[in-house]
N, CA, C and O of each residue as an XYZ file, in Angstrom:
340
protein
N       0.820     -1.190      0.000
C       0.000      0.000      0.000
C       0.866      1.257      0.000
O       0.437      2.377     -0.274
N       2.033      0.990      0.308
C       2.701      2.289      0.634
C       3.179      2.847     -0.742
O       3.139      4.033     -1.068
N       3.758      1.538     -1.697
C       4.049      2.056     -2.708
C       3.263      2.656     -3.695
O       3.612      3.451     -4.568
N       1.949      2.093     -3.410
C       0.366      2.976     -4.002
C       0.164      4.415     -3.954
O      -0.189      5.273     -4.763
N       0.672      4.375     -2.147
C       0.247      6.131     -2.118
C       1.737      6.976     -2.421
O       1.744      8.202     -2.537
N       2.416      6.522     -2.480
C       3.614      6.901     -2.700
C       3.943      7.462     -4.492
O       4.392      8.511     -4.953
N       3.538      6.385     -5.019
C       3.932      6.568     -6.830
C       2.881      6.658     -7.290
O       3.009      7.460     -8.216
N       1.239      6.132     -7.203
C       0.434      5.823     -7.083
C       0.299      4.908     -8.754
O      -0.256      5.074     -9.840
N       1.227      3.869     -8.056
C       1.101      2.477     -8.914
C       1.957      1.124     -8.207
O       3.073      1.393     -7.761
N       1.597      0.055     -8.120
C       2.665     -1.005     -7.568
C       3.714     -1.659     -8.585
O       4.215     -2.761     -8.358
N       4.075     -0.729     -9.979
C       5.076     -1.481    -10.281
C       6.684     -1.420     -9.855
O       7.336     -0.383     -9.740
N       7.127     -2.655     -9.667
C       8.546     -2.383     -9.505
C       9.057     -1.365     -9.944
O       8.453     -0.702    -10.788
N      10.873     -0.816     -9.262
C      11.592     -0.194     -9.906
C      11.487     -1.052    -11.263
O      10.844     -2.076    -11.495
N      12.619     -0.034    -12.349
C      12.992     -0.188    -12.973
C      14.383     -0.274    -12.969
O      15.231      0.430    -12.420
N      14.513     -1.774    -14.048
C      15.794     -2.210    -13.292
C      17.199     -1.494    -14.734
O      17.127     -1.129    -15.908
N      17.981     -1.591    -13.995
C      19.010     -0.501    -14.792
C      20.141     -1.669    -15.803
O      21.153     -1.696    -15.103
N      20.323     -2.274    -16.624
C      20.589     -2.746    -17.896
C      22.023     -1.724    -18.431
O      22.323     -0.559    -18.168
N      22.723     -2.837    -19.326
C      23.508     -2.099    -19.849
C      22.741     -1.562    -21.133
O      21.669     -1.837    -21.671
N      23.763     -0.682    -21.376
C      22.894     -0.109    -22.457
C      23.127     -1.151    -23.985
O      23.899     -2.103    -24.095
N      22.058     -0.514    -25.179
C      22.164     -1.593    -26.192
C      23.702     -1.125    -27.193
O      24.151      0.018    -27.281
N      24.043     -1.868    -27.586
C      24.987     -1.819    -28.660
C      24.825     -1.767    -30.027
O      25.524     -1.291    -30.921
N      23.805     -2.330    -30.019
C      22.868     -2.546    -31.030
C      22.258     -1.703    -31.715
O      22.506     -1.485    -32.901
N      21.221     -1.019    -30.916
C      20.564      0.264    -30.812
C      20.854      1.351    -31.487
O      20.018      1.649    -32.341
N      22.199      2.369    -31.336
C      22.782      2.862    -32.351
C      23.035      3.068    -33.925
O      23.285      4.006    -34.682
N      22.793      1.389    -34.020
C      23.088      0.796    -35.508
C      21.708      0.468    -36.337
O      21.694     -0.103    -37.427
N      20.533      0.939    -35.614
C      19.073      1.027    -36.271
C      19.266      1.305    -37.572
O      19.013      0.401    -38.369
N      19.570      2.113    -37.891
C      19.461      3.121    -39.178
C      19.960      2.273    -40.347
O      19.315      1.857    -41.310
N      21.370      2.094    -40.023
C      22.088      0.715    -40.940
C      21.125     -0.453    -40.995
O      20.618     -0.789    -42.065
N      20.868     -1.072    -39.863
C      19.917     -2.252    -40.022
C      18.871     -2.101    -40.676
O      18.607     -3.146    -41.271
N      17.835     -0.975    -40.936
C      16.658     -1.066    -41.433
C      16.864     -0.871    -43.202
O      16.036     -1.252    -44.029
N      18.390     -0.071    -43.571
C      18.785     -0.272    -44.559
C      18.668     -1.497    -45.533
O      17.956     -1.694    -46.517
N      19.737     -2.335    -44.828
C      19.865     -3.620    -45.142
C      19.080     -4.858    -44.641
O      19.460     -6.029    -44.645
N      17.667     -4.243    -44.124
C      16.364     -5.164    -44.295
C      15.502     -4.554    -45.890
O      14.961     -5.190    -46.794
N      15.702     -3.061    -45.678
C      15.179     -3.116    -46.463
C      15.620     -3.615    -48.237
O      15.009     -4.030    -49.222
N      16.663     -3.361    -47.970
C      17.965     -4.151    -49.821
C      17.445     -5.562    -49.870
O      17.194     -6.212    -50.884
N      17.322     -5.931    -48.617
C      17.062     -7.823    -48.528
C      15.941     -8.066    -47.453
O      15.970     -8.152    -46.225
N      15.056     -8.135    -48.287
C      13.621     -8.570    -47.297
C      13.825     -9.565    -46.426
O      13.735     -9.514    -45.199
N      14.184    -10.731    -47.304
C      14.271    -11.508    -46.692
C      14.979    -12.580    -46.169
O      14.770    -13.791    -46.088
N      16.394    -11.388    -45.636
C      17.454    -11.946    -44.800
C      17.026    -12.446    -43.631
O      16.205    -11.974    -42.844
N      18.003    -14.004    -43.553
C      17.824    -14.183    -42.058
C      18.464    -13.124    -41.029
O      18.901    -11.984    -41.178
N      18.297    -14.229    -39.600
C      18.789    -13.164    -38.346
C      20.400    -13.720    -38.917
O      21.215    -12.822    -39.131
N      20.739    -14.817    -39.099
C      21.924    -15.040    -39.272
C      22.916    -13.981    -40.430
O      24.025    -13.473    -40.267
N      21.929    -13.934    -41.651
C      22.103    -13.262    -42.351
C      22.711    -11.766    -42.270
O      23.785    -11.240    -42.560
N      21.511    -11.362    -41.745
C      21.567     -9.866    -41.176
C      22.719     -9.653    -39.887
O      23.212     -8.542    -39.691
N      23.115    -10.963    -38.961
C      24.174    -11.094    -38.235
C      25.755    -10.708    -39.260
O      26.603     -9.843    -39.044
N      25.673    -11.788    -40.439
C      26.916    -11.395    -41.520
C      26.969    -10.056    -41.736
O      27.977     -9.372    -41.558
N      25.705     -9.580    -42.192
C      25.631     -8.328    -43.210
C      26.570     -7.083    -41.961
O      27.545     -6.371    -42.203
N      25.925     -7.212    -40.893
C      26.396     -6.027    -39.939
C      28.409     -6.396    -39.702
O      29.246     -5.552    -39.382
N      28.686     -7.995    -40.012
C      29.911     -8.070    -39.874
C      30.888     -7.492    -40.659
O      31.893     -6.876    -40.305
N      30.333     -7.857    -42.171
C      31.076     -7.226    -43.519
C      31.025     -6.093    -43.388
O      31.652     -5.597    -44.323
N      30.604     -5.288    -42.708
C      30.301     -3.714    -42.369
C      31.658     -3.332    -41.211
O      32.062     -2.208    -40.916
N      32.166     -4.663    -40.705
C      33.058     -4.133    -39.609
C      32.052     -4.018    -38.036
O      32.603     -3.595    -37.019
N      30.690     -4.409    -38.017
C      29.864     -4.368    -36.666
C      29.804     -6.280    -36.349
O      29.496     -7.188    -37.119
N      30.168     -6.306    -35.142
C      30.516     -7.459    -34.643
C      29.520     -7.794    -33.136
O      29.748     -7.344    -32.013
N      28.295     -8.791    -33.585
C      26.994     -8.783    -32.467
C      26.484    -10.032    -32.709
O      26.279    -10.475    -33.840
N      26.279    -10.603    -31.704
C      25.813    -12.396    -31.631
C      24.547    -12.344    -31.955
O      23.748    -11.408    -31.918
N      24.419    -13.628    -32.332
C      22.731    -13.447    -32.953
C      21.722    -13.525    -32.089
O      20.537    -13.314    -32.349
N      22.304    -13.905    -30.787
C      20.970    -13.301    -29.822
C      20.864    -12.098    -29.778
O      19.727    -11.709    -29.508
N      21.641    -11.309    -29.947
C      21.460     -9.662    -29.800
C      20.797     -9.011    -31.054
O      20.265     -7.903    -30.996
N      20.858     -9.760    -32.189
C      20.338     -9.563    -33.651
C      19.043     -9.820    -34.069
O      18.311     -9.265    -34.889
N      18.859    -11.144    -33.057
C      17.714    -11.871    -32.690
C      16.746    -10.632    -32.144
O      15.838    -10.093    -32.776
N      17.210    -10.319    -30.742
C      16.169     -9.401    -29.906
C      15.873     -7.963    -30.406
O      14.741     -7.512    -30.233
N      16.774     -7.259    -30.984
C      16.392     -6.771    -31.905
C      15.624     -6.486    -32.915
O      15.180     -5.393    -33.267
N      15.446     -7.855    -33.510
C      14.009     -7.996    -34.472
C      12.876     -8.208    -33.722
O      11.802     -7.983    -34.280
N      12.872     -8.730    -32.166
C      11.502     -9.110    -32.352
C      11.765     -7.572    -31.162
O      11.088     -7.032    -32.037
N      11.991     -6.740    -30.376
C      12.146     -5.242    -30.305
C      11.221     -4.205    -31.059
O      10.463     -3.347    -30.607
N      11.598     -4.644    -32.642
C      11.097     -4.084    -33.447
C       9.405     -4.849    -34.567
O       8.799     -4.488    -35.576
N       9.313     -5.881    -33.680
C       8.477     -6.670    -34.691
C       8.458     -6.910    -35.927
O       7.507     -6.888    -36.709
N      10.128     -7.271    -36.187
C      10.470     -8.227    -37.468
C      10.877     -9.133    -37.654
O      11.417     -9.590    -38.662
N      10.585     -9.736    -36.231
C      11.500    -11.296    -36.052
C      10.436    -12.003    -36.986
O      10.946    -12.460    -38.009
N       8.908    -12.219    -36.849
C       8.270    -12.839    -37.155
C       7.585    -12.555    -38.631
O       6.667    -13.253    -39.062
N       8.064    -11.610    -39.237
C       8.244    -11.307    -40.852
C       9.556    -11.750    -41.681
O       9.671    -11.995    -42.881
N      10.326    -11.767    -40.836
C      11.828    -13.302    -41.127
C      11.424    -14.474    -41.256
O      11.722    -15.012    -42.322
N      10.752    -15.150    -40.415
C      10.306    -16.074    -40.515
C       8.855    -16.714    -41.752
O       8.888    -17.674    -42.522
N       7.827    -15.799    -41.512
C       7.055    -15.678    -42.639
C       7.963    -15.716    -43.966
O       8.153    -16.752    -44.604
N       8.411    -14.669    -44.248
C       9.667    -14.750    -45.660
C      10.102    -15.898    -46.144
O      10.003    -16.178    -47.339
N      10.849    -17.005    -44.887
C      11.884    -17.757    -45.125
C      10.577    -18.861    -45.490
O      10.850    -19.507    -46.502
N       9.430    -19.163    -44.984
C       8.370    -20.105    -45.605
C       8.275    -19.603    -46.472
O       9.086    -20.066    -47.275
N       7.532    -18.580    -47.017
C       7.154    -18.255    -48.840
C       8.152    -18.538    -49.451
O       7.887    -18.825    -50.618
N       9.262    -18.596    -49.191
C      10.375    -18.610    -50.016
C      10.571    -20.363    -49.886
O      11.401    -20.736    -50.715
N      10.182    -21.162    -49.305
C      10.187    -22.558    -49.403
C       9.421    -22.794    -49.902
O       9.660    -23.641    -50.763
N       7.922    -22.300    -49.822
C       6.962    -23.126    -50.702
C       7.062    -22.733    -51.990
O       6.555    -23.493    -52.815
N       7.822    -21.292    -52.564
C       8.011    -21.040    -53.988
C       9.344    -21.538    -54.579
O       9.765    -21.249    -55.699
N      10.035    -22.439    -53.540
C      10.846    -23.043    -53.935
C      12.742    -22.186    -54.322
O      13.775    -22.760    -54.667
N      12.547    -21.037    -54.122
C      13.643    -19.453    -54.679
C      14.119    -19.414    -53.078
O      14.908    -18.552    -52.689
């Protein structure tokens, strides 16, 4: 109750994180989604390497779904199996 009348809400702090590395490099990334629709995360992991940006694909990973494009990667990579390309 105290934290009710106090903030007047019970959610936790907010907890303090390093910052993203990632994050920065938006601008580039949405580039090279947009040149290649339908790069994987792995893909898009290379693409940022050949660039000289060096980030594991969990971080490439969270990123997309951050932005709600993890699951338009995935959609892609089926159409592109059932059309066989």
């Amino acid at each position: 109750m105290r934290r009710f009348r106090e903030r007047g809400h019970v959610r936790p702090n907010k907890m303090n994180g390093r910052p993203s590395q990632i994050e920065p490099q938006r601008e580039r990334i949405f580039r090279i989604l947009k040149a290649r629709p339908a790069i994987s995360s792995r893909g898009l992991r290379d693409a940022l390497a050949a660039e000289g940006l060096e980030f594991s694909i969990i971080t490439v990973q969270r990123f997309l779904k951050r932005y709600g494009l993890q699951s338009d990667r995935r959609l892609a990579r089926l159409a592109r199996r059932r059309t066989g390309t």
